[in-house]
C-alpha positions as CSV (number, residue, x, y, z in Angstrom):
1,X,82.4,140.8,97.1
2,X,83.9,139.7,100.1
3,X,87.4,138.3,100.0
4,X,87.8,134.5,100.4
5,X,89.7,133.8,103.8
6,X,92.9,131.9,103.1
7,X,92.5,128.4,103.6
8,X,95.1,126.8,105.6
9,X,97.0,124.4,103.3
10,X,99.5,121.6,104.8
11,X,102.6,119.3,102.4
12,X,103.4,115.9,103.2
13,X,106.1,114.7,101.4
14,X,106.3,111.2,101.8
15,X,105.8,107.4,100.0
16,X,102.2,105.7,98.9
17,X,100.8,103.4,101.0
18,X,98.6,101.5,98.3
19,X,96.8,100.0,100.7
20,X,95.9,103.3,101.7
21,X,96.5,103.3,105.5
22,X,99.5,105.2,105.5
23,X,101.8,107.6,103.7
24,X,100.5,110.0,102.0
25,X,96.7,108.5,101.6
26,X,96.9,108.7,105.6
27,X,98.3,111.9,106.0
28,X,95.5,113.5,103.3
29,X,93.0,111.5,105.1
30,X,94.5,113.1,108.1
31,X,95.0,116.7,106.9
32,X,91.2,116.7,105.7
33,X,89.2,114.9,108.8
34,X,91.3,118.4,110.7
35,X,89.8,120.8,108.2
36,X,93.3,121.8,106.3
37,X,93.9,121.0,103.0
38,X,96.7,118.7,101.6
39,X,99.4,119.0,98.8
40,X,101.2,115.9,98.7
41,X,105.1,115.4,96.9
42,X,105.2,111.7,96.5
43,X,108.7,110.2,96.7
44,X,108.2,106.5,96.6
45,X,105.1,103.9,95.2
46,X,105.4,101.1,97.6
47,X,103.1,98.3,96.7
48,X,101.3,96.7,100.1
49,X,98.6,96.2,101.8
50,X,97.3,95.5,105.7
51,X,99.8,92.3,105.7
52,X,103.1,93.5,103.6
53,X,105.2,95.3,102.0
54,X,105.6,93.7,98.7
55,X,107.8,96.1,96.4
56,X,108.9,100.0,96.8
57,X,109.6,101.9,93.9
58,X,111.5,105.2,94.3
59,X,110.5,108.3,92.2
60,X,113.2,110.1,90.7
61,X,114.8,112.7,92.4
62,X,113.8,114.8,89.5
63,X,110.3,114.2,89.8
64,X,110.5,114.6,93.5
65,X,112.3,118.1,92.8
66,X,109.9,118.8,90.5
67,X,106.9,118.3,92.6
68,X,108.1,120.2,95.4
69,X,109.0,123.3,93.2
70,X,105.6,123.2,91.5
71,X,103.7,122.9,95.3
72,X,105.3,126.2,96.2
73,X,105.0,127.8,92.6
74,X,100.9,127.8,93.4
75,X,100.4,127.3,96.9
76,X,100.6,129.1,100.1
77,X,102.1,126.3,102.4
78,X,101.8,127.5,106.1
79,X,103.5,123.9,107.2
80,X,105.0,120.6,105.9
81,X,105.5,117.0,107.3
82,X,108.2,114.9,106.0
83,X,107.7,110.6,106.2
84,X,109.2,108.0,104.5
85,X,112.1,109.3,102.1
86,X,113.4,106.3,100.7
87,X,117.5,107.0,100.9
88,X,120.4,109.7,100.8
89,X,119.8,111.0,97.5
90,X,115.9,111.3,98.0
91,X,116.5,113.5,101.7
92,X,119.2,115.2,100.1
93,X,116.5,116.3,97.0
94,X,114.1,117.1,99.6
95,X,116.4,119.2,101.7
96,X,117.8,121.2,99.0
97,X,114.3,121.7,97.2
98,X,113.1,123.1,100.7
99,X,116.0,125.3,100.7
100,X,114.6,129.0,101.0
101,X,110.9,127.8,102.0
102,X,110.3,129.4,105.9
103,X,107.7,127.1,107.1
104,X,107.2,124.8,109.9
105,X,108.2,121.1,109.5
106,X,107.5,117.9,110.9
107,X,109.9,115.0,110.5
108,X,108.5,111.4,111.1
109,X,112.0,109.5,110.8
110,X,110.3,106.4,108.6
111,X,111.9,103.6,108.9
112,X,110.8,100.2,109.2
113,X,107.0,99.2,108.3
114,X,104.2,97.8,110.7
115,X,105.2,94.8,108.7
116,X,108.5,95.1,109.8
117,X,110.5,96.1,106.4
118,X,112.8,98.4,106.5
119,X,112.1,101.6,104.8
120,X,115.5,103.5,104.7
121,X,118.5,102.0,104.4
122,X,121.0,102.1,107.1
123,X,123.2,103.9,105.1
124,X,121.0,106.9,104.8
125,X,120.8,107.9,108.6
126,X,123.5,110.3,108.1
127,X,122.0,112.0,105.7
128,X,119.5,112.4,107.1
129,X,121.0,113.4,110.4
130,X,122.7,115.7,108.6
131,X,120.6,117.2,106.0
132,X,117.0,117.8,107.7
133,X,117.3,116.4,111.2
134,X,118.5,120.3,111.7
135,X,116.1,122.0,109.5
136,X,112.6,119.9,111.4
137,X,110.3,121.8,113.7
138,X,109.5,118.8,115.4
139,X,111.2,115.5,114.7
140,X,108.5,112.6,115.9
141,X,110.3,109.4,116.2
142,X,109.1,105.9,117.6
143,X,111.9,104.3,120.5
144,X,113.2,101.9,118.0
145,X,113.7,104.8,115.4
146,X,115.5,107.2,117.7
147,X,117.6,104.7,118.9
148,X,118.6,104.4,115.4
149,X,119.0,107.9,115.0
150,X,121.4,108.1,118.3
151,X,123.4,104.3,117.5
152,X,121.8,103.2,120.7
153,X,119.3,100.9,122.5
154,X,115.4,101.5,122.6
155,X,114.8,103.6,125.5
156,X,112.6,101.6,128.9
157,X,111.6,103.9,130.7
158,X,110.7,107.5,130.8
159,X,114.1,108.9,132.3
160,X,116.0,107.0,129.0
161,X,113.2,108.6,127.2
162,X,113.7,112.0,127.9
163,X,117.5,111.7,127.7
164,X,117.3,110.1,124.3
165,X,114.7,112.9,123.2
166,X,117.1,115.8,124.6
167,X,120.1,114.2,122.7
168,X,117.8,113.9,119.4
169,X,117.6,118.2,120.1
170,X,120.9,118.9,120.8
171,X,121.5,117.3,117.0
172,X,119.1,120.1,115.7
173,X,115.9,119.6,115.8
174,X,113.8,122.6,117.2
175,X,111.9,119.5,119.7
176,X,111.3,115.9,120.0
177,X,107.9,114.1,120.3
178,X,109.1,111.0,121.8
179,X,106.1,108.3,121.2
180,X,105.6,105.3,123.5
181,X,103.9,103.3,121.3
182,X,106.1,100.6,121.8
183,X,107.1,100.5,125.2
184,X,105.1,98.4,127.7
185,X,102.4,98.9,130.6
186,X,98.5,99.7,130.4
187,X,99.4,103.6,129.7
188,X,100.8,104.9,126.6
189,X,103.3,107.8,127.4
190,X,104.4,110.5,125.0
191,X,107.0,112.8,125.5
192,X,107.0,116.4,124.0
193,X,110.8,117.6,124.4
194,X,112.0,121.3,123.6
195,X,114.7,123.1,124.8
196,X,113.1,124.7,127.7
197,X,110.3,122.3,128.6
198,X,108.6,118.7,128.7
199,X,104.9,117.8,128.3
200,X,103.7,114.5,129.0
201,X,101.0,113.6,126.8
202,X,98.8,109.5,128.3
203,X,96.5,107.7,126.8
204,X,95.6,104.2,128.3
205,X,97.0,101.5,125.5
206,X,94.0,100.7,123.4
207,X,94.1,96.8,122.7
208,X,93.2,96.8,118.7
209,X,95.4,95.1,115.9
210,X,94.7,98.0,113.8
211,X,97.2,100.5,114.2
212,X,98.5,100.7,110.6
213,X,99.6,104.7,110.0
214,X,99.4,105.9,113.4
215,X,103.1,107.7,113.2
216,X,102.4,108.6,109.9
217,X,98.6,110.0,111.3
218,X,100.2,111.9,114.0
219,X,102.9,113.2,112.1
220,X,100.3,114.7,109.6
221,X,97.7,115.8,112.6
222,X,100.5,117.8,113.8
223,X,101.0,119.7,111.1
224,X,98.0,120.5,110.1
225,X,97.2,122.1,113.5
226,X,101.0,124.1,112.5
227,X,99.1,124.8,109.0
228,X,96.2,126.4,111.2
229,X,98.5,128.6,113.3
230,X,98.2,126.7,115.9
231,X,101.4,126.8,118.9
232,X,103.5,123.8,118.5
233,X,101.9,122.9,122.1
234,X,98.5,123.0,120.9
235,X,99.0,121.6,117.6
236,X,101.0,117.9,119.8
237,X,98.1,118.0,122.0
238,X,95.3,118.4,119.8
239,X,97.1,115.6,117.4
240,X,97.6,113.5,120.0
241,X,94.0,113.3,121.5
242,X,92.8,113.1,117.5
243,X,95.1,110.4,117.1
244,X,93.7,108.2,120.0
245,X,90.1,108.8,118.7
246,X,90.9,107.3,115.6
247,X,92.6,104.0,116.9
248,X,89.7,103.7,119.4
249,X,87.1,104.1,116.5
250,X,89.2,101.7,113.8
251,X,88.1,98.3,115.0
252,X,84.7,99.5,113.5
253,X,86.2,99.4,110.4
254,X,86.7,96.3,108.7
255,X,89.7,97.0,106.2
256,X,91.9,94.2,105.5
257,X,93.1,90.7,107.0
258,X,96.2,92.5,109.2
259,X,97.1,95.4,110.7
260,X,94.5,97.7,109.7
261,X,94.3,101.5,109.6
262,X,93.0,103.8,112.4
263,X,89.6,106.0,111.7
264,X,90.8,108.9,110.5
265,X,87.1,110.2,109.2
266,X,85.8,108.9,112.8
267,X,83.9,112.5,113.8
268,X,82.5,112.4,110.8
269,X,81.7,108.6,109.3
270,X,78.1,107.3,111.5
271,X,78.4,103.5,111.4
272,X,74.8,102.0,111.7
């Protein structure tokens, strides 16, 4: 019998989106439209839909523990992308769990909703500056979130970009994807920062309400192309251009009455 190839497996560990447009259900969504296949460590139920954020529950850090520790009892993780943690106690669960696990990570700094709640407490940026800014791969912060990250102002331009994204490295992490989501003009600019290079990744600036999980959808595209071998390069670019698919196929879905979520099953959903 022929030996079954090993199937490229990715982790996000990360909150519920139970309006499934983010979080984890995104990140799945994502992780399986990209042919890898997701584990998932859940550390927060939030309740919300396409309009709010109505109530977020925190698992325990022994269940988050837990989970983690039975993902890598079974699995073969080749990479893991970390979203919304909740607070201090949660990323300092999370970092200690990972302790020992050589793998790539991604960290999407979640903070504050589309909706605009907040979804880590101020208090917590230390630790997680402290206890996994160092240990991610990538880190893939939006400007508002790493100019919390650095105590600063959202960067304007791509100069303040760059010098905010070499300043998020020289706290530890391995290299920044700076996203432009929310700066201004008809182009959308990325920035890939490492210690050695930039890559600037366009896109012209799709004009569509529904933009619910893009960070998290990224986040999760990236490493799944990490899960698949891919160079961290590759697996930004690929994301990226997968990412701005999906937000130019969402309007043809019709999912809720507010932001709504990018197509993540766009190559392979046929709308009549």
């Amino acid at each position: 019998m022929t030996p079954k190839a090993a199937t490229p497996i990715a982790l996000t560990i990360a909150g519920s989106d139970s309006g499934g447009g983010a979080g984890i259900q995104a990140d799945l969504k994502a992780f399986s439209a990209l042919g890898v296949y997701g584990a998932s460590v859940i550390t927060a139920l939030t309740a919300q839909n396409t309009r709010a954020v109505t109530l977020v529950e925190p698992a325990s850090p022994a269940m988050i523990a837990a989970q983690i520790a039975a993902v890598f009892d079974d699995l073969d993780i080749r990479a893991a992308k970390l979203g919304m943690l909740g607070g201090a106690e949660a990323i300092e669960t999370v970092a200690n769990a990972l302790q020992g696990h050589d793998l790539p990570l991604v960290l999407d700094p979640v903070m504050v909703a589309k909706s605009g709640d907040r979804l880590l407490p101020a208090e917590a940026l230390d630790a997680l500056r402290t206890h996994l800014l160092p240990r991610a791969t990538l880190l893939t912060p939006n400007l508002p979130e790493a100019a919390d990250l650095l105590g600063t102002s959202p960067a304007t331009s791509e100069d303040t970009m760059a010098e905010q994204g070499r300043a998020l490295c020289d706290l530890g992490a391995g290299a920044v994807l700076m996203k432009g989501g929310h700066a201004q003009g008809d182009t959308c600019v990325d920035l890939l920062i490492t210690a050695n290079e930039m890559l600037r990744l366009t896109a012209p600036r799709q004009r569509t309400r529904n933009t619910h999980g893009t960070g998290c959808t990224l986040s999760a595209a990236i490493a799944a192309g990490l899960a698949k071998g891919a160079p961290l390069p590759k697996a930004v670019t690929t994301a990226h251009d997968y990412l701005q698919r999906a937000i130019a196929a969402a309007d043809t879905l019709g999912v809720g009455t507010g932001h709504g979520p990018v197509h993540h099953f766009h190559q392979v959903w046929r709308h009549g």
